[in-house]
Wavefront OBJ file of the C-alpha trace (Angstrom):
o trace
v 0.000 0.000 0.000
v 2.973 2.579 -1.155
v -0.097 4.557 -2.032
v -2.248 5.016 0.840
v -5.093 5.731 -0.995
v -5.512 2.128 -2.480
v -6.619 1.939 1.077
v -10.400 1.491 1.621
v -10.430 3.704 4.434
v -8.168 6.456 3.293
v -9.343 9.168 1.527
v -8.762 12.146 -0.823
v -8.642 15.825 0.726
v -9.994 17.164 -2.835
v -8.148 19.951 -5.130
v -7.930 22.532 -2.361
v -5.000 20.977 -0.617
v -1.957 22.377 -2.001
v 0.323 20.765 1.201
v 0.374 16.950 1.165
v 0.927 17.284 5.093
v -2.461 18.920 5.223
v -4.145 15.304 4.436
v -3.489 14.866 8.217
v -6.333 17.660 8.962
v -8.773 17.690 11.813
v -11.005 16.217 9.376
v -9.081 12.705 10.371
v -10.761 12.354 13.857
v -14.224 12.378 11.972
v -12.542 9.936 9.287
v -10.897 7.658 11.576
v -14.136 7.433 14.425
v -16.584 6.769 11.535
v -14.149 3.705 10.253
v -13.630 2.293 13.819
v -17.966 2.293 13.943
v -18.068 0.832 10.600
v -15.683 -1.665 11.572
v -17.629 -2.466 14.285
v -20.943 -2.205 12.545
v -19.618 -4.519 9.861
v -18.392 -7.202 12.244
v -21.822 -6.904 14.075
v -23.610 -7.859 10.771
v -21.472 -10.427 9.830
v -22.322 -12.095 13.955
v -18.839 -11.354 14.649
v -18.571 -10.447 18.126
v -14.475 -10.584 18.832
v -13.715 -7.109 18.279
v -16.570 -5.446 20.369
v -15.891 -8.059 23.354
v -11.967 -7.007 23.159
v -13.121 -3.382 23.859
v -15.399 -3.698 26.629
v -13.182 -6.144 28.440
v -10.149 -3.586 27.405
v -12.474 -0.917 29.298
v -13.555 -2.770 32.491
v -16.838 -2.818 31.380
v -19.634 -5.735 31.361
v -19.901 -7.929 28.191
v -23.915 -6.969 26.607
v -25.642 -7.456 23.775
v -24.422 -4.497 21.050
v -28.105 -2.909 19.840
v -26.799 -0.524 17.266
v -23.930 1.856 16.397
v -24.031 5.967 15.457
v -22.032 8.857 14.423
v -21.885 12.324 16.272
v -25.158 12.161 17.962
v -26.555 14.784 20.728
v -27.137 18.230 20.692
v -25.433 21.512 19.370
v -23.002 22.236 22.787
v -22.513 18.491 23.196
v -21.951 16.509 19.991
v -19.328 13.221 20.701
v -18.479 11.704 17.661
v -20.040 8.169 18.085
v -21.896 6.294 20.205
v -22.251 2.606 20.948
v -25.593 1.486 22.461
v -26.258 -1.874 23.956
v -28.187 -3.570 26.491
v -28.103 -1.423 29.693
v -25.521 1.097 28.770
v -23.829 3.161 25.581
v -20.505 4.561 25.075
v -19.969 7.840 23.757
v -16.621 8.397 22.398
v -14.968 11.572 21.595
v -11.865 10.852 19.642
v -8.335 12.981 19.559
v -5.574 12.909 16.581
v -4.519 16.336 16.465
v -6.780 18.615 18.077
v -7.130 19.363 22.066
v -9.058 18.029 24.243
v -10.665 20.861 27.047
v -12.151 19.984 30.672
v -15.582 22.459 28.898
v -16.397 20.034 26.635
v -15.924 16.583 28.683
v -18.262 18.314 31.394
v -20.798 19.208 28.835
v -21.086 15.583 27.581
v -21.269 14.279 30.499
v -24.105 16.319 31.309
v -26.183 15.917 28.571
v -25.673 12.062 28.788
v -27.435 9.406 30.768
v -26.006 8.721 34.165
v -25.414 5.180 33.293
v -23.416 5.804 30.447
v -19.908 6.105 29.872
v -17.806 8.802 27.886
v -14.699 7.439 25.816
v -11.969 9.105 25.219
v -9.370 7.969 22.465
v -6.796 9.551 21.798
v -2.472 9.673 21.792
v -1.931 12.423 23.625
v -0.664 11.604 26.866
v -1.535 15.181 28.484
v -5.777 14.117 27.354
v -5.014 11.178 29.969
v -3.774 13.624 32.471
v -6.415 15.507 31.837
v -8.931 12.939 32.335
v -7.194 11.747 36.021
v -7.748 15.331 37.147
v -11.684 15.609 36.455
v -11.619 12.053 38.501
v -14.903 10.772 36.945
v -15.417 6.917 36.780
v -17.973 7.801 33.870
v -14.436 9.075 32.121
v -13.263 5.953 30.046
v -9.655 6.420 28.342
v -7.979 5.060 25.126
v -4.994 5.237 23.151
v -5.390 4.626 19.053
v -1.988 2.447 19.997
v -4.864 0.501 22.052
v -7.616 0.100 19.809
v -4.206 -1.252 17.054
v -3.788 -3.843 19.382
v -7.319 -4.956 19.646
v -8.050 -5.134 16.063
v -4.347 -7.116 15.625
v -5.640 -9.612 18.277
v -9.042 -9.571 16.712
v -7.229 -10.640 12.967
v -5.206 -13.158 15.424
v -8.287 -14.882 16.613
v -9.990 -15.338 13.600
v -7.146 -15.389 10.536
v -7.452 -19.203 10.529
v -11.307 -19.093 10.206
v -11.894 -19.452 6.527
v -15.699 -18.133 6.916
v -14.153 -14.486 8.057
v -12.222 -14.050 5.275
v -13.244 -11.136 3.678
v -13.778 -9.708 7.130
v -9.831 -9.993 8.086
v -9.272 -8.475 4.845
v -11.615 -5.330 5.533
v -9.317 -4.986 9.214
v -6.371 -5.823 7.826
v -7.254 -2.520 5.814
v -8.167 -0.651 8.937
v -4.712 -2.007 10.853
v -2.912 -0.274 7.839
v -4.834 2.754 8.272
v -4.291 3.314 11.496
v -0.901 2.882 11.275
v -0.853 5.532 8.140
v -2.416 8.287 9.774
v -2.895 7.896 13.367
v 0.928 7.182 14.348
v 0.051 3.989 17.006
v 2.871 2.453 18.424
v 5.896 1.852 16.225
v 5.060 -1.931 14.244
v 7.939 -2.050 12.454
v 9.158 -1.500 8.815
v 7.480 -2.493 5.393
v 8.434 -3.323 2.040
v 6.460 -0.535 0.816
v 8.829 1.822 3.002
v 11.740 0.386 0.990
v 9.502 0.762 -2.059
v 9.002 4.266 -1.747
v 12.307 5.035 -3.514
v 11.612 3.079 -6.486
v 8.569 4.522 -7.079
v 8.220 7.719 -5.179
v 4.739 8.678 -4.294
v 4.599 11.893 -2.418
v 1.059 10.674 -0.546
v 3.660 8.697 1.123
v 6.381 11.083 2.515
v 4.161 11.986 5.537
v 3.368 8.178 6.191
v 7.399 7.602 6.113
v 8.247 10.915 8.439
v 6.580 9.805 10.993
v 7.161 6.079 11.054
v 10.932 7.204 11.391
v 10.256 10.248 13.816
v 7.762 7.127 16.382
v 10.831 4.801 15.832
v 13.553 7.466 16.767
v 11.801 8.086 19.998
v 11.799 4.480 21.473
v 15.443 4.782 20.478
v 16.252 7.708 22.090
v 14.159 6.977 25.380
v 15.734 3.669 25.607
v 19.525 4.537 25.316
v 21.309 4.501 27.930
v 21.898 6.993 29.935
v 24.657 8.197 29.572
v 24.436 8.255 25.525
v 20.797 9.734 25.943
v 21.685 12.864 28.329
v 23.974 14.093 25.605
v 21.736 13.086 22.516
v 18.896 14.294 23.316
v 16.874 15.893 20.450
v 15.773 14.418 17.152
v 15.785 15.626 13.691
v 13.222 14.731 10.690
v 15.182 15.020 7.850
v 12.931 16.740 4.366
v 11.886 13.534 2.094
v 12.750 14.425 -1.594
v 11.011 12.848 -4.364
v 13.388 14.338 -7.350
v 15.596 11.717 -8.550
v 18.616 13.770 -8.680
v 18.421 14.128 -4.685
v 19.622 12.025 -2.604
v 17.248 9.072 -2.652
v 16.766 8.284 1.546
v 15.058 9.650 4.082
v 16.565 10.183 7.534
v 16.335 11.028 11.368
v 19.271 12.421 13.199
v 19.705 11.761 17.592
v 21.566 14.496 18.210
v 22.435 17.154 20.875
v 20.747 20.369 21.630
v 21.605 22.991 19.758
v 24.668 24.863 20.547
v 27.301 26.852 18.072
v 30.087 26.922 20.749
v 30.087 23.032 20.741
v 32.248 22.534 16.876
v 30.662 18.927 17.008
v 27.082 19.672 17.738
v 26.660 17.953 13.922
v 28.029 14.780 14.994
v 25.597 12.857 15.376
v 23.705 9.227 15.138
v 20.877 8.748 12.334
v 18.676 6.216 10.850
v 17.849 6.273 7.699
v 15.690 4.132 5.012
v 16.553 3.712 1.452
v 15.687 1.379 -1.134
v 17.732 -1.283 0.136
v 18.122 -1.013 3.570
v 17.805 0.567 7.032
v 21.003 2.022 8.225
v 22.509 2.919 11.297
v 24.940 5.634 11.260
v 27.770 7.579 13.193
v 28.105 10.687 11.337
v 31.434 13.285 11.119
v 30.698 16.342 9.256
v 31.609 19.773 8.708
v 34.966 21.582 7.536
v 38.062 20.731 5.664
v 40.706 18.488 6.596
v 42.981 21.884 7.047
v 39.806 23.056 9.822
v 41.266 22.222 13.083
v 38.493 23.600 14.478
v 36.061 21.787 12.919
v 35.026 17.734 12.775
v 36.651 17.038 9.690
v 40.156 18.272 10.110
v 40.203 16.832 13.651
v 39.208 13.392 13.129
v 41.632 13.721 9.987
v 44.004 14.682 12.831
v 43.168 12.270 15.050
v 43.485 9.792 12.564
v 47.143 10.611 12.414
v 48.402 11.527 15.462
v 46.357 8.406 17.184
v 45.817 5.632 14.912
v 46.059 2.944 17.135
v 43.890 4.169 19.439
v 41.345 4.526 16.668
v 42.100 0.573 15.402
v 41.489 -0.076 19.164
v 37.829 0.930 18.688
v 36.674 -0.070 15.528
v 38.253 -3.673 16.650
v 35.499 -3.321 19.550
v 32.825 -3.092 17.111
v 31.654 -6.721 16.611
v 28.809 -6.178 13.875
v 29.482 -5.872 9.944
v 30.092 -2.432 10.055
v 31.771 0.077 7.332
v 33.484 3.532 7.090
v 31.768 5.585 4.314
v 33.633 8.663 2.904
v 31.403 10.628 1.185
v 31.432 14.027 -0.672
v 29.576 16.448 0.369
v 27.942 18.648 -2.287
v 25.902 21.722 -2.624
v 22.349 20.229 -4.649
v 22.972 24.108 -6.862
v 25.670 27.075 -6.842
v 28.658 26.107 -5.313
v 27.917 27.309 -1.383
v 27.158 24.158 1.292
v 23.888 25.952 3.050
v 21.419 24.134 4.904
v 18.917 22.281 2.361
v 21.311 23.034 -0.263
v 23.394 20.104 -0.171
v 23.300 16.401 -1.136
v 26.040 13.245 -0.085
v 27.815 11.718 -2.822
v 29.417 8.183 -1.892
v 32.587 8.163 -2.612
v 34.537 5.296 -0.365
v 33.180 2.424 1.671
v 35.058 -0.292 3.237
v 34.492 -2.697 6.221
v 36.014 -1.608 10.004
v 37.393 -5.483 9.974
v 39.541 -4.717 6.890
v 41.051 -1.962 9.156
v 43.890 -3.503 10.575
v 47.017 -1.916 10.785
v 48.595 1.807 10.287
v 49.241 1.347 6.593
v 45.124 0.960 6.061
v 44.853 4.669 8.342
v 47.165 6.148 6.574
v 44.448 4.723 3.330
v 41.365 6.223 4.540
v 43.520 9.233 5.228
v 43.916 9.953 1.818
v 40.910 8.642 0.931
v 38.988 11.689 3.317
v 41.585 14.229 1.711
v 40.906 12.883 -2.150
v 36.888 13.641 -1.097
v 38.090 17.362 -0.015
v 37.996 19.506 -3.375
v 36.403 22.533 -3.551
v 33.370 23.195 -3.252
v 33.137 19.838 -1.718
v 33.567 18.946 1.537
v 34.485 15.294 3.198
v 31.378 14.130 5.286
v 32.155 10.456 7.313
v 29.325 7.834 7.922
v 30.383 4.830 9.937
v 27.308 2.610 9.198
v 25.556 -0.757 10.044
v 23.012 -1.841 7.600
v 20.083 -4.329 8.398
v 18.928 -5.592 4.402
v 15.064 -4.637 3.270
v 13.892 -8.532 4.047
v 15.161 -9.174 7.084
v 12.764 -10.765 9.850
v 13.722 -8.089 12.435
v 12.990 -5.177 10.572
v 8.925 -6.196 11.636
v 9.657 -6.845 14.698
v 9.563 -3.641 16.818
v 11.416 -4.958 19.813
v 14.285 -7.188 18.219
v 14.737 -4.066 15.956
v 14.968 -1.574 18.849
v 16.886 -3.810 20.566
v 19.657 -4.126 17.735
v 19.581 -0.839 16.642
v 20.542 0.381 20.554
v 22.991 -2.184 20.633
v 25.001 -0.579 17.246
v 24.953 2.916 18.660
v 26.609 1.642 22.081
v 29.004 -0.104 20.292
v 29.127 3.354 17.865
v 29.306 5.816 20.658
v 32.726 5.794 21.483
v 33.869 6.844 18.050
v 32.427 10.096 18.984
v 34.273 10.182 21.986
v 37.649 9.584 20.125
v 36.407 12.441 17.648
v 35.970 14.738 20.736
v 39.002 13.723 22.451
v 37.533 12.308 25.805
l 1 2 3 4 5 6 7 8 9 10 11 12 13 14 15 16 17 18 19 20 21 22 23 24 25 26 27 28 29 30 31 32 33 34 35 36 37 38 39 40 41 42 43 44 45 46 47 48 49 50 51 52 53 54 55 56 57 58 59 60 61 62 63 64 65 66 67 68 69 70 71 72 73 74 75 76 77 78 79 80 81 82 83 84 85 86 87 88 89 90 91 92 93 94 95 96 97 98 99 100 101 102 103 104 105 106 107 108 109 110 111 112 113 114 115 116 117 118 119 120 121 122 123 124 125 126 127 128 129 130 131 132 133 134 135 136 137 138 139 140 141 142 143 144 145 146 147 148 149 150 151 152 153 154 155 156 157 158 159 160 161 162 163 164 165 166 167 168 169 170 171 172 173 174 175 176 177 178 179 180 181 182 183 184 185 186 187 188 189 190 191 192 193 194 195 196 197 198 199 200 201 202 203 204 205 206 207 208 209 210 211 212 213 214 215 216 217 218 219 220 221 222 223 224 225 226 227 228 229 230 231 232 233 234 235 236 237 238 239 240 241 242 243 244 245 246 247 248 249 250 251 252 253 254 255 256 257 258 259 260 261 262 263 264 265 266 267 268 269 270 271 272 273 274 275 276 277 278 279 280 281 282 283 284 285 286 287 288 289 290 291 292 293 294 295 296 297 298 299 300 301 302 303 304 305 306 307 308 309 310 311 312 313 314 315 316 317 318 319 320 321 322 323 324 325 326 327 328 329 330 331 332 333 334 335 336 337 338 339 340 341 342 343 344 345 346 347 348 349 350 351 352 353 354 355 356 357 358 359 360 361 362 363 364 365 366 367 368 369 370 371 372 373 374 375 376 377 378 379 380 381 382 383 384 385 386 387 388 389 390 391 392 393 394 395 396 397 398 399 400 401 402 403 404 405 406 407 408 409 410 411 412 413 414 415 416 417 418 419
């Protein structure tokens, strides 16, 4: 589904939109409520009753008989976006993707609501669960849209090997996809169609792909360890490009705060997807080898005055990792300026080949070779995981290996920086 429209639940903003990223408008909550009640509705027709039991056991509530579904019932100054009525009770649910939720408009639902009924909230904003602790209703129900993921995965779980519910683990298979697209649940891994992408760029998809990296670089950076994670602190979406002469990858830095005195606040880890692969990288940019003052010329430096020490490292590193030397180039003119400038590969060679002086004094001249006006050296030390690989959809063998590299990464930095 490179194109998310070939989704059934996805849909087109119309001409007016002249920014893709305004496809994600508050328009989505309506959207995305009304396809969790036809969901529902369908499965209800079709005297499947999985999905709806998941919820109300998911909600601490008692297990009825569903009598029908609807969509933004009530009156002007209280209008929730569904309800779900069954024997005894109903749910109301106001949902959250974007927009805020206010203490005004909870208290007017619950007013004009029956006192046996219960008021849903879904939504991933953690402060709208804060909010709803404060107000310290029991009428108050809360949800994530990570949480109603889950249930309709466990719901394709239960009944993927019933051959009767075919079509119906089709139509929420759809609906598990959509979420994922436009919601932002809980990271679920990569897809071929995020590899895919770059052979066939679609821009529907660059929004889909910016924040798939941006929810995977935050488990990342909340799970490092400390020590790494007090010092890289911030993240960084990098702009997609869909012109083939760009560079054809999209990226997201973990990097310190901002901070011109520090020379290496540009040094940095990313992770970035391309057509092939997902890489993990240790990145060494900015200035000329002759720049003392800046990351290029020192690590050049470095490299010289303390080789050994730097064959000490890389000989810690266990995975299949590589040095790539790139040149760094300005996309027009002949100026470097932020979004003006594109990496051109220009050396890449594996860390375990790097064995003795002769091969530093190599990549030495390899960096200075990359250095010709208006050019500039950049460095990637990268681990790649292939586009096929098992672990890539699994979220927590994936987080797991991709912490592991930058550990074993991080003290390449440290040698840059001289601790």
């Amino acid at each position: 589904m490179r194109d998310p429209h070939q989704n059934i639940f996805f849909y087109y903003r119309g001409p007016s939109s002249r920014n893709i990223d305004l496809a994600y408008d508050p328009q989505i909550e309506d959207n995305t409520t009304k396809s969790l009640i036809n969901i529902l509705e369908f499965l209800q027709e079709v005297q499947s009753s999985v999905l709806i039991e998941l919820l109300l056991k998911k909600l601490g509530l008692p297990r009825r008989a569903v009598l029908s579904f609807a969509l933004q019932q009530g009156r002007e100054s209280s209008r929730p976006d569904a309800v779900i009525c069954l024997e005894g009770y109903s749910i109301f649910i106001e949902a959250k993707v974007k927009a805020d939720l206010y203490e005004d408009q909870l208290n007017r639902h619950l007013a004009h609501i029956n006192t046996r009924d219960y008021l849903l909230i879904i939504s991933n904003n953690k402060a709208d669960s804060i909010c709803l602790k404060q107000i310290k209703n029991n009428r108050l129900l809360f949800l994530t849209w990570a949480d109603i993921h889950k249930l309709c995965i466990e719901t394709l779980r239960q009944i993927k090997t019933d051959k009767k519910m075919a079509a119906v683990s089709h139509l929420l298979k759809h609906f598990v996809d959509y979420l994922e697209v436009v919601v932002m649940t809980e990271f679920s891994g990569f897809k071929d169609e995020d590899f895919d992408f770059w052979v066939d760029t679609n821009p529907y998809y660059v929004p889909i792909l910016k924040r798939k990296l941006k929810a995977f670089a935050e488990i990342i950076k909340c799970n490092l360890p400390k020590e790494i994670a007090k010092v890289y602190s911030d993240l960084k979406i990098g702009n997609i490009s869909t012109q083939v002469k760009d560079e054809r990858f999209a990226w997201v830095a973990i990097k310190k705060p901002e901070n011109r005195k520090d020379i290496f606040n540009q040094c940095n880890f990313t992770l970035e997807v391309s057509k092939q692969s997902l890489d993990i990288n240790t990145v060494i940019r900015n200035g000329h080898i002759t720049d003392k003052a800046r990351p290029i010329g020192v690590f050049y430096e470095r490299l010289g005055s303390k080789p050994y020490a730097f064959l000490d490292l890389i000989g810690k590193i266990k995975r299949n990792a590589r040095i790539v030397v790139s040149k760094r180039l300005p996309k027009t003119g002949n100026r470097i300026m932020p979004g003006n400038e594109k990496w051109a590969s220009f050396f890449d060679m594996r860390l375990k080949d790097i064995t003795n002086n002769e091969d530093i004094n190599y990549i030495r001249n390899i960096i200075k070779k990359a250095d010709k006006s208006p050019a500039m050296p950049g460095i990637h030390f990268r681990y790649s995981i292939d586009r096929g690989n098992g672990k890539l959809a699994q979220p927590q063998e994936l987080q797991t290996e991709v912490i592991e590299v930058i550990k074993e990464f991080n003290p390449l930095l440290s040698y840059l920086e001289g601790k």
